[in-house]
N, C-alpha and C positions, 0 to 999 in steps of 0.2 A: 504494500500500500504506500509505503514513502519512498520506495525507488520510485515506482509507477509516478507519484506526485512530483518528484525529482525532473524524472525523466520528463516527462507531459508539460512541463514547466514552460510559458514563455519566456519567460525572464527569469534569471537567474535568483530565487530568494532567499534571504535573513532562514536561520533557524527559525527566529520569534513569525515571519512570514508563514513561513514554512508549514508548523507548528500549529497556526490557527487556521491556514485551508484544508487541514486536512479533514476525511468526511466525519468521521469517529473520534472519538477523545482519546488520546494518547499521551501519557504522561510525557512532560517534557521531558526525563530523564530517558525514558525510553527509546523518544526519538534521537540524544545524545549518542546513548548504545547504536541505536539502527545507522547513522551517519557516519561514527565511527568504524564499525564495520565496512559499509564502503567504503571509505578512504583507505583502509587496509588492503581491500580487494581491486584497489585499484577503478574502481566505476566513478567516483567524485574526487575535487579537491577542492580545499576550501582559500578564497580568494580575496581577501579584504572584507572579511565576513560574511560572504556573498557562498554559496554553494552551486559550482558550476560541473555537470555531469561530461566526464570526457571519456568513460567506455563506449570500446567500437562495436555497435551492435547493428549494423548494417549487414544485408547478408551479401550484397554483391561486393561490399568492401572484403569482409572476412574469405570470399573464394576467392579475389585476385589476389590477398596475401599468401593462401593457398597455394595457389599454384604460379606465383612468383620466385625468381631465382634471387639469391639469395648474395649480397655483393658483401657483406663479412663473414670471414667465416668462422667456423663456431669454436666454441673455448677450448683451447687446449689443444686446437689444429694450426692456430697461426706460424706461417712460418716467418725465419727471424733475417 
């Protein structure tokens, strides 16, 4: 429910934003935990207070990383 509000966002909102559009009451501690969480998983960062959603979840983006070649290569293959 707060990714999806996250996500679906036109603008970028305030926790305190955030927090009151959401449809159900959700303790602000809660949504704290749920926020945090994303920023671990990499789906949010937070930006001058502001919560801006930067996971890639396009699906025609996610197949051209797919099956794109790959110009670093990977740990522990570099040659010197």
């Amino acid at each position: 429910m707060v990714e999806k509000a996250i996500h679906d966002a036109p603008d970028y909102p305030t926790k305190q934003s955030l927090w009151k559009s959401l449809p159900r009451k959700v303790s602000y501690n809660t949504l704290n935990q749920v926020v945090d969480h994303l920023i671990l998983n990499n789906k949010v960062i937070i930006d001058r207070r502001c919560i801006i959603w930067v996971f890639v979840d396009n699906p025609k983006l996610k197949k051209l990383l797919r099956n794109s070649v790959r110009v670093w290569p990977r740990e522990g293959k570099r040659s010197a």
